[in-house]
N, CA, C and O atoms as a GROMACS GRO file, in nm:
protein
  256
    1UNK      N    1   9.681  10.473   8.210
    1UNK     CA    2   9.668  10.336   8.256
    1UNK      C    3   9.790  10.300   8.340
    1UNK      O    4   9.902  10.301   8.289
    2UNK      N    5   9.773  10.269   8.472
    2UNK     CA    6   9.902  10.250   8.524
    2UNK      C    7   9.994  10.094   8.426
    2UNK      O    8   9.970  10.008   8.341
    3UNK      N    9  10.087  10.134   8.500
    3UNK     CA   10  10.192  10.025   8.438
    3UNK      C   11  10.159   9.868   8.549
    3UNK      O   12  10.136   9.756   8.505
    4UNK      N   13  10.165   9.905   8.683
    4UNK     CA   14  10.158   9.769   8.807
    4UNK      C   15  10.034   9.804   8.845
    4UNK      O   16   9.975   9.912   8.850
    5UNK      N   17   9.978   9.606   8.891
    5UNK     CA   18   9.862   9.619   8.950
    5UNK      C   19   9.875   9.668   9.053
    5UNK      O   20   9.765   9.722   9.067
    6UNK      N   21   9.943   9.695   9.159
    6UNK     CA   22   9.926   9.740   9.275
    6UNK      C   23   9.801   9.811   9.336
    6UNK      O   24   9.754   9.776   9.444
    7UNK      N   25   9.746   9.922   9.253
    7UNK     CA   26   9.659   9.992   9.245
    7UNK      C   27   9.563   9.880   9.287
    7UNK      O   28   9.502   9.906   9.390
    8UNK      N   29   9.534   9.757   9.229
    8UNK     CA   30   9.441   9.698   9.264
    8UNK      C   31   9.447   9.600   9.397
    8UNK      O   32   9.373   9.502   9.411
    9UNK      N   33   9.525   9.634   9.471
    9UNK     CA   34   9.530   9.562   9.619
    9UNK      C   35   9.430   9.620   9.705
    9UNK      O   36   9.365   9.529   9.756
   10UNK      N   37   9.392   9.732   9.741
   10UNK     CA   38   9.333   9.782   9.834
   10UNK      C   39   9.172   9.697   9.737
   10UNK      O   40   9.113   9.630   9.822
   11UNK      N   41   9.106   9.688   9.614
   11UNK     CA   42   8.997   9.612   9.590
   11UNK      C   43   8.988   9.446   9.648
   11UNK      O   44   8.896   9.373   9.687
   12UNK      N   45   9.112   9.435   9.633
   12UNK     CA   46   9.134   9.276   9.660
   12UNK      C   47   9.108   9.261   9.828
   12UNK      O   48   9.060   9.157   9.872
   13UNK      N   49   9.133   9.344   9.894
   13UNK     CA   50   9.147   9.360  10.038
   13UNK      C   51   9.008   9.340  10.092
   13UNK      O   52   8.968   9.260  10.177
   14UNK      N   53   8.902   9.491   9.978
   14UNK     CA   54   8.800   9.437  10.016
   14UNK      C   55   8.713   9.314   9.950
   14UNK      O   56   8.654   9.239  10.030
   15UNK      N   57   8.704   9.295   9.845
   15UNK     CA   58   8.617   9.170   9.815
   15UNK      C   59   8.669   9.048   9.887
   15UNK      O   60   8.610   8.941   9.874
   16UNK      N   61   8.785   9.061   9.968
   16UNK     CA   62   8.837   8.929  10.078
   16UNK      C   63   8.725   8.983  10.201
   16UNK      O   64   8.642   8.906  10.248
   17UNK      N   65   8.734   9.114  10.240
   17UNK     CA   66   8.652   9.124  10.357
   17UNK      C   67   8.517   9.079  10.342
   17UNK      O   68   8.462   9.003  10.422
   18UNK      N   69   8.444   9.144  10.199
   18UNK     CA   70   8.285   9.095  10.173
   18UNK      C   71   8.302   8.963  10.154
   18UNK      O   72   8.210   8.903  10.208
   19UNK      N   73   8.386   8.886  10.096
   19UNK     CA   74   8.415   8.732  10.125
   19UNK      C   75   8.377   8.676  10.226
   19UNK      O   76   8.270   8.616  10.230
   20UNK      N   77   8.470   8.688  10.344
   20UNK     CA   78   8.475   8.638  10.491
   20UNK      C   79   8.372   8.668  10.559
   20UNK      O   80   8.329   8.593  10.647
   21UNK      N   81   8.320   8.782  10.528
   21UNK     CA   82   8.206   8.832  10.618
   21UNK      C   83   8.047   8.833  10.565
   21UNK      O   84   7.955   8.873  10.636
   22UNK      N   85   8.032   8.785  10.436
   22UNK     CA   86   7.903   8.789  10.397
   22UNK      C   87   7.896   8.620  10.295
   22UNK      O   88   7.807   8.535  10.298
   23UNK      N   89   8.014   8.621  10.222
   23UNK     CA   90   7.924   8.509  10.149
   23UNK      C   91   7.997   8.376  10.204
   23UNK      O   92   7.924   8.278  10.187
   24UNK      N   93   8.088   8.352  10.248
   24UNK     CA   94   8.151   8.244  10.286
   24UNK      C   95   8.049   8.171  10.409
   24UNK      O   96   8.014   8.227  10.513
   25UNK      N   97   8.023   8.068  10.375
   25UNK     CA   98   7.876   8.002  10.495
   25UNK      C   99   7.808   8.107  10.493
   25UNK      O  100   7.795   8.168  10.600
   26UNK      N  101   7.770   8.140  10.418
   26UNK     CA  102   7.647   8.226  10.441
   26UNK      C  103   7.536   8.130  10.354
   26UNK      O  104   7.570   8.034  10.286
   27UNK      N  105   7.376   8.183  10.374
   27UNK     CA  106   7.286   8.101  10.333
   27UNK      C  107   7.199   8.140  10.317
   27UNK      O  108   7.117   8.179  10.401
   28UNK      N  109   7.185   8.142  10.118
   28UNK     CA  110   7.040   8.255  10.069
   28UNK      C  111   6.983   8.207  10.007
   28UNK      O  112   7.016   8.120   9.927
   29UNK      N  113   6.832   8.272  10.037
   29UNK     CA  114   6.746   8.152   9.988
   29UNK      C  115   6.734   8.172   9.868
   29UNK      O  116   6.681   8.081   9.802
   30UNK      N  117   6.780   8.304   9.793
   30UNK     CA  118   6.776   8.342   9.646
   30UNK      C  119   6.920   8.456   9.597
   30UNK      O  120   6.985   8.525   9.676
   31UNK      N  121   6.937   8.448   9.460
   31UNK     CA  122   7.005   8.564   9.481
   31UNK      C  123   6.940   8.687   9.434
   31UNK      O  124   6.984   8.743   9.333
   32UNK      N  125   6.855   8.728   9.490
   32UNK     CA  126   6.789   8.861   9.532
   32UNK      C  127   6.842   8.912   9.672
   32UNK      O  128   6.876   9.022   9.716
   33UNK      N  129   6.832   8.759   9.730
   33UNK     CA  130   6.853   8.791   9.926
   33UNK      C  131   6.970   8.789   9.899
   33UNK      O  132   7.011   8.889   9.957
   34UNK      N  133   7.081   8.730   9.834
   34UNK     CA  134   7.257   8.732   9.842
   34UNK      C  135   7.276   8.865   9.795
   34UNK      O  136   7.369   8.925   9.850
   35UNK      N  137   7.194   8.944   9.685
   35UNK     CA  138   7.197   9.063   9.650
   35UNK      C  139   7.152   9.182   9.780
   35UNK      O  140   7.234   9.270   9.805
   36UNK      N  141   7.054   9.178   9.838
   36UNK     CA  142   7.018   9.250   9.981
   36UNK      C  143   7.138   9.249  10.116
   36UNK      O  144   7.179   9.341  10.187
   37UNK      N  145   7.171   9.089  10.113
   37UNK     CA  146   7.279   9.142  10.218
   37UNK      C  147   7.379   9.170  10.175
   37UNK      O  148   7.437   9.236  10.262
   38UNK      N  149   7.458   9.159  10.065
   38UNK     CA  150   7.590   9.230  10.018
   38UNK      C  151   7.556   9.395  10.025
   38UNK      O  152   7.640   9.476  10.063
   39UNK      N  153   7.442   9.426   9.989
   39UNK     CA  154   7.465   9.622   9.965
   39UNK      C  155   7.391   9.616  10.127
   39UNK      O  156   7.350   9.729  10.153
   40UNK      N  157   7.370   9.541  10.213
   40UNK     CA  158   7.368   9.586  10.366
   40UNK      C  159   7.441   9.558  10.404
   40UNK      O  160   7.422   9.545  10.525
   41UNK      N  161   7.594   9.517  10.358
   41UNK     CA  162   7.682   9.509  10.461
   41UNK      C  163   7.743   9.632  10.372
   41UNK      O  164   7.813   9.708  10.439
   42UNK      N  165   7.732   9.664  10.245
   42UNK     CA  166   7.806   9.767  10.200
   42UNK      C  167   7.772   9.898  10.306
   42UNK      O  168   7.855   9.973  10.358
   43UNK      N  169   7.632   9.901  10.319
   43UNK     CA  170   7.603  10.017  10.413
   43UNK      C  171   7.709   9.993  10.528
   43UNK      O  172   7.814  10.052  10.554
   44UNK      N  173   7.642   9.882  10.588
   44UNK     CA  174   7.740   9.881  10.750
   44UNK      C  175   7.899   9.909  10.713
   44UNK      O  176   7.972   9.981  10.782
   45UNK      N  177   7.927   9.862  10.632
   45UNK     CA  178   8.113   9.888  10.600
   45UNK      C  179   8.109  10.053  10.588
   45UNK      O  180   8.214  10.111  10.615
   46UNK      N  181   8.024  10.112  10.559
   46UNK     CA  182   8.041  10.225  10.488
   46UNK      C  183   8.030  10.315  10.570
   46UNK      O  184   8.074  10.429  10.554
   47UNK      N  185   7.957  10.263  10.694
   47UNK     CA  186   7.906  10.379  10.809
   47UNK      C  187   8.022  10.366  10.934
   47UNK      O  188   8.069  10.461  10.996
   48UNK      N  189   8.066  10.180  10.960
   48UNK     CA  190   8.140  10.172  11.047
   48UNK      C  191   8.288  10.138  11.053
   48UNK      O  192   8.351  10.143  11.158
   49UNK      N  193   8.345  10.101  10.933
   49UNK     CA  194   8.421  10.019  10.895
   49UNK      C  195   8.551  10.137  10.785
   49UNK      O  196   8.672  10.146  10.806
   50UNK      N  197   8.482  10.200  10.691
   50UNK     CA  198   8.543  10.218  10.592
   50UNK      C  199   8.655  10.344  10.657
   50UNK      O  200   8.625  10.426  10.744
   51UNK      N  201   8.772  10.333  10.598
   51UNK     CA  202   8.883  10.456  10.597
   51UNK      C  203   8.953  10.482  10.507
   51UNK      O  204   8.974  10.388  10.430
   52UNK      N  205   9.012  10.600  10.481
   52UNK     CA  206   9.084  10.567  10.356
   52UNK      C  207   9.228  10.455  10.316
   52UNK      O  208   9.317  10.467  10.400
   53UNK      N  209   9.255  10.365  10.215
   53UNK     CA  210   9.346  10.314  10.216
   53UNK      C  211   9.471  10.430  10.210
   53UNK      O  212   9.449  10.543  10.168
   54UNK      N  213   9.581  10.394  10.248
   54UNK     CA  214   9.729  10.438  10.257
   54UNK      C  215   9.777  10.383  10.123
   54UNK      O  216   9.759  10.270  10.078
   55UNK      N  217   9.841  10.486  10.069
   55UNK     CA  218   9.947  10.453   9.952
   55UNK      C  219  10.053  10.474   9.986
   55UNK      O  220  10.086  10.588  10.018
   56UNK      N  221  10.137  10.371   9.991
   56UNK     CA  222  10.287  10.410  10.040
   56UNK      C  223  10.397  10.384   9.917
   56UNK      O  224  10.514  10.364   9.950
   57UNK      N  225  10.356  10.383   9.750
   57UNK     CA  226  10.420  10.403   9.681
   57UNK      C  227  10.497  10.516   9.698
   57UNK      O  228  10.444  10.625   9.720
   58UNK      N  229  10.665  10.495   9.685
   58UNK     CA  230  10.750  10.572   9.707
   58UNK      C  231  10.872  10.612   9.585
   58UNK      O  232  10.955  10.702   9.591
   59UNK      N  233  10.855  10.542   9.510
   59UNK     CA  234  10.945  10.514   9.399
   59UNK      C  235  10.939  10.664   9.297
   59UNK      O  236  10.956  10.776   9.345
   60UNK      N  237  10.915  10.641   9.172
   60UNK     CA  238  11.001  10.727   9.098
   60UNK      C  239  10.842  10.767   9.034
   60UNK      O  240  10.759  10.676   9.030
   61UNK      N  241  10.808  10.892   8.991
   61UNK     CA  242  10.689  10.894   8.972
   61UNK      C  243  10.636  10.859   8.844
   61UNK      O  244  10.719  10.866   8.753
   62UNK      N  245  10.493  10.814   8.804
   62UNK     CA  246  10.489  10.733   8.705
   62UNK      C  247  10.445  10.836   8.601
   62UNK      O  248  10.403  10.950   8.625
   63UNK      N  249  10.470  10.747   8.423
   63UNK     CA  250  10.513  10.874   8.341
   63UNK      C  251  10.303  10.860   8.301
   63UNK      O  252  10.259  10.747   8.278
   64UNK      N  253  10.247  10.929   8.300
   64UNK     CA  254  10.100  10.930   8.209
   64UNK      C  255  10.167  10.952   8.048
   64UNK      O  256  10.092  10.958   7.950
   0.00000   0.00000   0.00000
């Protein structure tokens, strides 16, 4: 179990992107359809968008 959230920035990064780009003013007539366009933008992120995040932890290595 790590010790710092850090690990969890690159998630936060994206549920800000599916934020901004799918549900913020967005407008469904159910959530079936809020469910359809979130895993179609997952596709589109996935085909055009996605790279790997960078870890630039540099510090002292952590103990498991």
């Amino acid at each position: 179990m790590p010790k710092h959230t850090s690990w969890l920035n690159p998630i936060k990064i994206w549920f800000s992107i599916l934020s901004r780009r799918v549900i913020r003013r967005g407008a469904f007539r159910s959530t079936a359809d809020l469910r359809d366009r979130i895993l179609k933008f997952i596709d589109y992120y996935n085909a055009t968008m996605a790279k790997p995040f960078k870890w630039t932890y540099a510090g002292r290595p952590l103990n498991v």
